[in-house]
N, C-alpha and C positions, 0 to 999 in steps of 0.2 A: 534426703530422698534416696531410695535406693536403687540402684543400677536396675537395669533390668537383665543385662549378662547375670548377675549374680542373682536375681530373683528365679531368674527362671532355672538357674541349679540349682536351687532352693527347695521349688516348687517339684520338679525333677524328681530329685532325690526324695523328696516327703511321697509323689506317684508309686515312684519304686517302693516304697516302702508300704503299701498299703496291706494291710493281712486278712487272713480268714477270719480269724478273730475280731475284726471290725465290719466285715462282712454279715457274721452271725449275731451282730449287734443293730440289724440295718431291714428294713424291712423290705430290701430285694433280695435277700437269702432266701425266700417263699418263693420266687422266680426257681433257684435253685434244686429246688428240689425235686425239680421235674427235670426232664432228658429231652422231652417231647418240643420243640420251638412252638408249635401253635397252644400247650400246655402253659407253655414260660411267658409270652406272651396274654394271654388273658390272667394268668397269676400275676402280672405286673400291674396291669392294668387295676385292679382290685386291690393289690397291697399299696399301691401307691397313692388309691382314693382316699388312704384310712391314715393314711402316713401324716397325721398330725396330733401333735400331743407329748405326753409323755410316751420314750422311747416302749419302756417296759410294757403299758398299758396300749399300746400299739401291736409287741407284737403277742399279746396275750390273745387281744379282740381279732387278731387275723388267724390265731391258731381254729381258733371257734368258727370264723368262717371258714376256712378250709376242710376243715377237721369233720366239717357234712358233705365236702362236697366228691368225696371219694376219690379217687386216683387219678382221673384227667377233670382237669377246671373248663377243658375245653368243650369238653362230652359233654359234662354238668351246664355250660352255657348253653350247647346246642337245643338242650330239651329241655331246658327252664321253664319249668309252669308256673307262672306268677300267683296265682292260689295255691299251690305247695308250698310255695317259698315264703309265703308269708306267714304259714304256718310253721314253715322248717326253723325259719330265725326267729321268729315273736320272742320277745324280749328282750332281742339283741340291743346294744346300745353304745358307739362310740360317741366320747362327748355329747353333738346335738346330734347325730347321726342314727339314725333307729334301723332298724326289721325293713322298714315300707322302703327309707332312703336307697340302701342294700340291696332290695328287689328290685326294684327303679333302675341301679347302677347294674344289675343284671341281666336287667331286659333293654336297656342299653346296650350291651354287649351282644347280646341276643339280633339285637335288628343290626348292628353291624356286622355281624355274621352273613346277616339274611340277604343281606343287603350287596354287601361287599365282600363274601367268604374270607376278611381276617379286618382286625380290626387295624393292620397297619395299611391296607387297603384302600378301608375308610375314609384313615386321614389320609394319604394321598392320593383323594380324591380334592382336596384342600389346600394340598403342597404348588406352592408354586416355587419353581428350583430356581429363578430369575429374579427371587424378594430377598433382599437383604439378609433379612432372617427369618426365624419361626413367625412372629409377630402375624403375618394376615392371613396363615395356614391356622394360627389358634384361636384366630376372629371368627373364621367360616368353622373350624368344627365344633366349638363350644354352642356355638349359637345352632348348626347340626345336629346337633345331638339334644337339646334344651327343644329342640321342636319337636321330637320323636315324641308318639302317641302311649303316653304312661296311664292312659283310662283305668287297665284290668289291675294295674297295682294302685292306684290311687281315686278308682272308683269316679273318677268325671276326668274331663278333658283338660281342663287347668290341675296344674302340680298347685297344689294345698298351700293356703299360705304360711299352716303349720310344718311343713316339710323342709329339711335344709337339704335337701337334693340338688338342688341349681350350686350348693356351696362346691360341690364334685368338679362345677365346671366355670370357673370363673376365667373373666375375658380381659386379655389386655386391653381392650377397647376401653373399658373402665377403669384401668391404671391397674388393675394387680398384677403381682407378683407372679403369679398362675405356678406357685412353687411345686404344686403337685405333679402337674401338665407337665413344666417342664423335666422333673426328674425321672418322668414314665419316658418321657421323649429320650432322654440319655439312658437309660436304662436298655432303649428298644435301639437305638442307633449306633451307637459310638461303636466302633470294633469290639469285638469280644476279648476280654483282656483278666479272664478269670475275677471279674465283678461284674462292667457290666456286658450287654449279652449281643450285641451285632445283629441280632435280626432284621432290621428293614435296612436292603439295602438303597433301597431310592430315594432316603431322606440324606442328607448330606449333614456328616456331624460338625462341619464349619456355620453350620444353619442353624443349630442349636444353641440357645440360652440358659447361663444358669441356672438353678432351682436356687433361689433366696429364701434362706430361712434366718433365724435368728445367728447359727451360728453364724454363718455364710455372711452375714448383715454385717455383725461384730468384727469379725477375721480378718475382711476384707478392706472394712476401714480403716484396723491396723495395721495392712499392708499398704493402706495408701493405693488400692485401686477400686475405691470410690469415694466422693468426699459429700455423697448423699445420705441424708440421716433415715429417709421413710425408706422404709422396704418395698415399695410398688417396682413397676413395670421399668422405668425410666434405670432405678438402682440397677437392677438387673443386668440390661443390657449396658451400662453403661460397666460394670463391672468383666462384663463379657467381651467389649471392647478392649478392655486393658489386657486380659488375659489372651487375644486373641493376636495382641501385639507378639505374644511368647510361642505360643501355636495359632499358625492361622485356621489351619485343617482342621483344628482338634483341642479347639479354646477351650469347652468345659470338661477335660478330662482331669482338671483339678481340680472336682469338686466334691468327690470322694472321700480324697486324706483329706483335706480341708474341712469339711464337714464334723466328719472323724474325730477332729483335733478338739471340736466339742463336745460330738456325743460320746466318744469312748473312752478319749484321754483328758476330761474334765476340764477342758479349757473354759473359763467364765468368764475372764476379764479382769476377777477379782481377788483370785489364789495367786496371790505373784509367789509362793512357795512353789508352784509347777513350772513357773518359767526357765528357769536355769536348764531345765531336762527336756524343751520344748524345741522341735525339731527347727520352729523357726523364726527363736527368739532371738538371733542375730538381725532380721528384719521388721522382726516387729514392736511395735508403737506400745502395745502393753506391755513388752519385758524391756524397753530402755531405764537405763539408773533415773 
């Protein structure tokens, strides 16, 4: 079992080490390319709905969304006309994700705008700063936002049961992961730290939960701070707990190079030809003899 003094220089030094280069491999670089914070802020929101898949083919399908929506995403939300729009994307298609879902996920944005002038707003209309963690702030806004009136993109008042729209917002209430939720969440809170970007400051980044994704799943069991095999809700925090042992303030700020260690630096589990060169093959469970 490894120390946790030594985990956390570990973990430390892999933070420090995080680059542009991993950054431009990541589909919060489309945050980046705006200057504008209510620009960066709905480009997170939108890159991070789509953020599942293959990496490439991620940020291929975000270029094309962006790439209509001209120089502020925030402008382009304000005036969203859901008849445009589904004429603007038709064809569009990430995995199950279509045209209609995309428009849906923009008239979403649209009524939190309207509603609450920014979408970090929104959700802290949600936030309760006395709850353990994110958990009953992502009960109330998933279920928030799944109730907003989607008629003019999907033509009746119930979402279609041909639509994977509701996939944009899934709810710990039902055990998931909410990996997307929660890495728009660090994305918008954590300090800005030249990845991610500090804008809301009334959500508290000790409130925040991992994003669990495969790499994240894999990593983390090698490090010994989970000993859960499913990827749900439970994994999550419970992984979030351990790191929180290292930073209380500021548990998921290692989720970044961690993730990293997958998408950029090929980490799989099963090239132990990469381990020797791996930042944090001294502790972990894949690279021991």
């Amino acid at each position: 079992m490894v120390n946790r003094k030594e985990l956390k220089t570990i973990l430390d030094n892999l933070y420090a080490a995080r680059s542009q280069v991993h950054l431009a491999n990541d589909p919060l670089s489309f945050c980046h390319r705006y200057t504008a914070p209510e620009d960066r802020e709905i480009a997170g929101f939108i890159a991070s709905s789509f953020a599942y898949g293959n990496v490439k083919i991620i940020l291929k399908n975000l270029e094309t969304i962006f790439g209509k929506m001209g120089p502020s995403p925030r402008r382009f939300v304000e005036e969203f006309d859901p008849v445009r729009g589904l004429k603007l994307y038709a064809g569009f298609k990430h995995r199950f994700n279509d045209g209609r879902d995309l428009c849906a996920l923009l008239l979403a944005a649209r009524t939190m705008l309207e509603e609450a002038d920014s979408i970090g707003e929104f959700f802290l209309g949600c936030y309760d700063p006395a709850a353990e963690d994110i958990t009953p702030a992502l009960v109330e806004f998933t279920a928030s936002v799944l109730a907003m009136d989607y008629s003019s993109v999907f033509g009746g008042a119930e979402i279609p049961a041909d639509s994977a729209f509701p996939f944009f917002f899934p709810s710990p209430a039902a055990g998931s992961a909410c990996k997307r939720l929660c890495m728009y969440l660090r994305w918008m809170v954590r300090p800005a730290d030249s990845v991610d970007l500090g804008l809301w400051k009334h959500v508290s980044p000790a409130k925040l939960v991992i994003p669990v994704d495969a790499h994240i799943q894999r990593i983390c069991r090698y490090l010994g701070l989970t000993a859960r095999r499913q990827a749900d809700w439970r994994m999550a925090r419970e992984i979030t707990a351990a790191l929180r042992t290292l930073d209380p303030d500021d548990p998921v700020k290692y989720d970044f190079s961690l993730c990293h260690l997958g998408i950029s630096e090929g980490c799989d589990g099963k090239d132990r030809l990469r381990c020797p060169l791996c930042p944090i093959v001294d502790i972990c469970e894949a690279g021991s003899p």
